[in-house]
DRENLUMMAR-910707 format. One record per residue: residue in one letter; y, z negated, x of N, C-alpha, C in turn. Coordinates in steps of 0.05 Angstrom, whole numbers, plus 5000, padded with zeros to 4 digits. Example, Ala and Ser with C-alpha at 12.3 -4.5 7.8 and 13.67 -1.06 7.14 Angstrom:
2
a488648445264491048445246493448445264/s495548585257497948575273500148435258/
END
This chain:
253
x512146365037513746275015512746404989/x513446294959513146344942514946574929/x514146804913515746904914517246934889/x519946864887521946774866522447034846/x523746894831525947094814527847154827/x528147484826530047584844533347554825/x535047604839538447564826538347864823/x540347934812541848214797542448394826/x543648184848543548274864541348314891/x539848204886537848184901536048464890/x535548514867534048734851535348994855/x538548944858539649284868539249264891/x539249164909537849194944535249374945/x533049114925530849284932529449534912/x531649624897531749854885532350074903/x535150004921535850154945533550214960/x532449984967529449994989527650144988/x526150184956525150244949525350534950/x527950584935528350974941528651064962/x529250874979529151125015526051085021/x524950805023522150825024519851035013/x521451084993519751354974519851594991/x522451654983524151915010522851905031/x522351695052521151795077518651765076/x517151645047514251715050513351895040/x514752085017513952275011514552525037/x516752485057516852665072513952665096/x514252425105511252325113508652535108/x508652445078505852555070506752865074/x508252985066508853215073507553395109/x508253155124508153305150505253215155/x503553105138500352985151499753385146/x498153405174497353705174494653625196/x492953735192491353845225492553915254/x492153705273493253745286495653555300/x497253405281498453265286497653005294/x498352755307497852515317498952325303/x498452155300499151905284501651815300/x501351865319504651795328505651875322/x505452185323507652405316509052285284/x507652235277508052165244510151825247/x509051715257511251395265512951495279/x513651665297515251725303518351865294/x516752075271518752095251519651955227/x517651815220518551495208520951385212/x520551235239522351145249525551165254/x524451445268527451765264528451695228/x527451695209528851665185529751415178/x528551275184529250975178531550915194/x532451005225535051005237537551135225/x536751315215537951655192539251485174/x537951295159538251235132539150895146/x539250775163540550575169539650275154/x537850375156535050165140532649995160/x532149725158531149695170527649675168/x525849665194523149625196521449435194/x520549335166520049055165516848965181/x515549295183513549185195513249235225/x515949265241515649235264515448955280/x513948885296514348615306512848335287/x511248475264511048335244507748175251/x508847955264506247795272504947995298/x506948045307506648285337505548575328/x505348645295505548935308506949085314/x505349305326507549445348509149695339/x509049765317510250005303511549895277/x512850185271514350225239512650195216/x510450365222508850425202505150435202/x503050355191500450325191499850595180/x497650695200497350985199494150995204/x492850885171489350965176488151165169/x485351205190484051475187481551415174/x480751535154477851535144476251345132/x474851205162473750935148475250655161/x477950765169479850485176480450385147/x482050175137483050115109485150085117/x486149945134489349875135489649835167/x492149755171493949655196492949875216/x492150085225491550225239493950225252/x493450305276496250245305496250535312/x499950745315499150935305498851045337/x497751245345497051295376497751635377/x499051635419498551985410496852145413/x493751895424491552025420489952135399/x491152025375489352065359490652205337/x488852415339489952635325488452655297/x490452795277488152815254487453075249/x485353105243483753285237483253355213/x482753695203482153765172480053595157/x481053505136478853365116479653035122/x480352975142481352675147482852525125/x482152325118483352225094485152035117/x488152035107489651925120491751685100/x492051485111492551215092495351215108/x498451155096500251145104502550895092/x501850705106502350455093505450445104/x508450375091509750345099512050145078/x514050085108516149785087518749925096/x520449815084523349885083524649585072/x527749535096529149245089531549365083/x532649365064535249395059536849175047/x538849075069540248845056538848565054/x537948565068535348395073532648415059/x533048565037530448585019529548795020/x525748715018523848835037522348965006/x521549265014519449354993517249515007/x515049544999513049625024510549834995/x509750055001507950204998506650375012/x503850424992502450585018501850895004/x500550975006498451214999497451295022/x495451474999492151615015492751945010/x492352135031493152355032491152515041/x488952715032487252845051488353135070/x488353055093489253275114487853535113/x489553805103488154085097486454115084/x483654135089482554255067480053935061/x479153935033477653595031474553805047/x473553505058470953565068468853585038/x469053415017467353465001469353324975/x467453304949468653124912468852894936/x466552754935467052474940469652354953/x470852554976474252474983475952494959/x475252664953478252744929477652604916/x476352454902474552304874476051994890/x475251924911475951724922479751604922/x480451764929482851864934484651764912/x483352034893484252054863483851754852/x481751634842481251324820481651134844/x482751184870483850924878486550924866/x488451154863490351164853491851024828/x488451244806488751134784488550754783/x486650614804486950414796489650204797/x491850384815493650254817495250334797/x494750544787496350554755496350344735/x493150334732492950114714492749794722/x493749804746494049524755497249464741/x498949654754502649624738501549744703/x500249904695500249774674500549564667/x499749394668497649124660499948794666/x502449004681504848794696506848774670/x506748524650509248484642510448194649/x512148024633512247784639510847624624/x510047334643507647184638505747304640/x504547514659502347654665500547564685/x498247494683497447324706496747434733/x495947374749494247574776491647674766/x490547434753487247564750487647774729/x489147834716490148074691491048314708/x492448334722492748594747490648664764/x488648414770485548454786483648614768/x483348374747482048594735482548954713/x484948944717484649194704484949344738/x485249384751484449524776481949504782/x480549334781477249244788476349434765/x476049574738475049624718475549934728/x476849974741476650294749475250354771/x474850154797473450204810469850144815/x470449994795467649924780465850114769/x468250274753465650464745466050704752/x467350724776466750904794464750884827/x464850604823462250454843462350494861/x465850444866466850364903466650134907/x466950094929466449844936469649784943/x469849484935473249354926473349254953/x475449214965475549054993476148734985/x475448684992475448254977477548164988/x476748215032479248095044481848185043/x482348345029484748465039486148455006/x488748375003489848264975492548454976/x493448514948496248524943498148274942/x500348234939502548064953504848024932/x506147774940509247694933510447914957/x512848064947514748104977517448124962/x519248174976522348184968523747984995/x523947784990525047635020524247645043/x521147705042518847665059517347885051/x515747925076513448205077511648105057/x511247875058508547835044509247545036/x509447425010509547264991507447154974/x507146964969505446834947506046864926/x504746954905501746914906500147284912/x497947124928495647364935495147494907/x495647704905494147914878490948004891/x489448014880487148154895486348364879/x485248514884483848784865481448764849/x480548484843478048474826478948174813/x477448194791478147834784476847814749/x478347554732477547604709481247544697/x481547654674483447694665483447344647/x486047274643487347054641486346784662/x486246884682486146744710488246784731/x488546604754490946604769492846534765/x495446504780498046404781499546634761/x501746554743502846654724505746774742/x505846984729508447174742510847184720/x513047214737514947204711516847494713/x518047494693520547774691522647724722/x523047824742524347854760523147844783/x520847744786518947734805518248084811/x517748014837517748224854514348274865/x513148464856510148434876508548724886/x507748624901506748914924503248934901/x502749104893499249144881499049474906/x496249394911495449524928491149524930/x491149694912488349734913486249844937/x485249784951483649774973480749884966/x480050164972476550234951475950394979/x472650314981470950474990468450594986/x467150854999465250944988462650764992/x463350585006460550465011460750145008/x460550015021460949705020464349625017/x463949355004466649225006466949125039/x465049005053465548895074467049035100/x468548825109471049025135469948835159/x471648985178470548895200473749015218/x473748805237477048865260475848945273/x477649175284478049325308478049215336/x477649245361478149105377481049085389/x482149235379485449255380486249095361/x484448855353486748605341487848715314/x488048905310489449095281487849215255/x486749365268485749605248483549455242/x483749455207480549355195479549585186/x477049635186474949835177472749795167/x471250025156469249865135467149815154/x464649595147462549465164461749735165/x460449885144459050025141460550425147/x462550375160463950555168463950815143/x463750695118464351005097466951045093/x467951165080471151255076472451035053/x475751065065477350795043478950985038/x480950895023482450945001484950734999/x486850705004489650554999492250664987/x493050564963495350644947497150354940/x499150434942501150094950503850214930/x504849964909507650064908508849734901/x511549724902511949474904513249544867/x513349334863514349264829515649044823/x518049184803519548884789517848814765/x517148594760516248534738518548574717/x518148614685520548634666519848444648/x521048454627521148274604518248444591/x516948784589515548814587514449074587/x515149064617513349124628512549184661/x513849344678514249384704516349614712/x518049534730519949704745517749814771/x517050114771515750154806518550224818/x518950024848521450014857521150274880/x518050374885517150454905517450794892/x517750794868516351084855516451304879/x515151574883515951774895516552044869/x518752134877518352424864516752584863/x516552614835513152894823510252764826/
END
């Protein structure tokens, strides 16, 4: 579906959504340590999202099998979280997660490096994937197009000379996990489908140190880079305003 102008009431839902989603992802990032398992980590996800009486929009979602996408290194997204797989110091760890309250769905991610960074290039990575999602909600007022949010995200990773992920897009969500129209992370400004004040959208910049090209897992899920170098994922969902952007996802500090 396309994704609408939300109602007065529909926008205090996913304001609700939004702040527990924060809450259990900033606790999240909190507990990524050496040592721990990616389950361990969905597992207490989950435990909060029961806590807080909220539901899991990406459980079951086109069959996956968990709460939350939990990637390591040179995964980018949907990683399936296991209690084999443990993370280790220097691991850059991607923590993609949604929250439904009241029916309305808000979903972000972040990139966290576990204990101590292996080298700049993580933290550098890390860091201007971030920044590019800053200046992507910059860039969000009404009548703002997609290719105007692509490209000011594309202009930071550009001249930091990651490589952009092509397949993988930001999103409509609020009713639905994922809504029209596709945002992507690169583009030319006054291009794409036009967004309006109440609209609801997921921007989510996708960077790696080496190639844009991904490649699936044989577990059906997890995409990773061809060229197996390290990614980078930062997600927040946003109300568009009269001018400029509500982040519905914000975390504290």
């Amino acid at each position: 579906m396309t994704t609408k102008v939300k109602t007065a009431t529909e926008i205090l839902a996913m304001r609700e959504s939004g702040r527990i989603l924060a809450e259990i992802l900033s606790k999240l990032e909190k507990m990524v340590a050496p040592g721990i398992s990616t389950k361990d980590l969905a597992v207490i996800a989950e435990r909060e999202l029961k806590a807080y009486g909220v539901g899991a929009p990406f459980l079951g979602y086109q069959g996956f099998p968990d709460v939350i996408c939990i990637s390591l290194n040179d995964e980018v997204v949907h990683g399936i979280p296991k209690t084999n797989r443990i993370i280790k110091n220097g691991d850059l760890v991607s923590l993609d997660f949604g929250v439904t309250y009241n029916g309305m769905i808000t979903d972000s991610a972040l990139t966290v490096i576990a204990g101590k960074a292996k080298d700049q290039k993580a933290i550098d990575l890390v860091k201007f994937t971030e920044v590019s999602l800053a200046e992507g909600i910059a860039a969000v007022k009404d009548n703002v197009r997609t290719g105007d949010i692509a490209a000011s995200i594309e202009k930071v990773l550009k001249k930091h000379d990651y490589g952009i992920v092509r397949d993988l897009v930001g999103h409509g969500v609020g009713h639905e996990l994922h809504e029209d129209p596709n945002i992507p992370n690169y583009g030319r400004e006054n291009t794409g489908p036009w967004l309006k004040a109440g609209m609801t959208i997921a921007i989510e910049p996708m960077a790696t140190l080496g190639s844009e090209s991904v490649v699936l897992d044989s577990d059906g899920w997890t995409v990773q880079t061809r060229d197996r170098s390290l990614s980078a994922h930062f997600e927040h969902t946003v109300l568009i305003t009269k001018d400029g952007a509500e982040v519905l996802t914000l975390r504290k500090g």
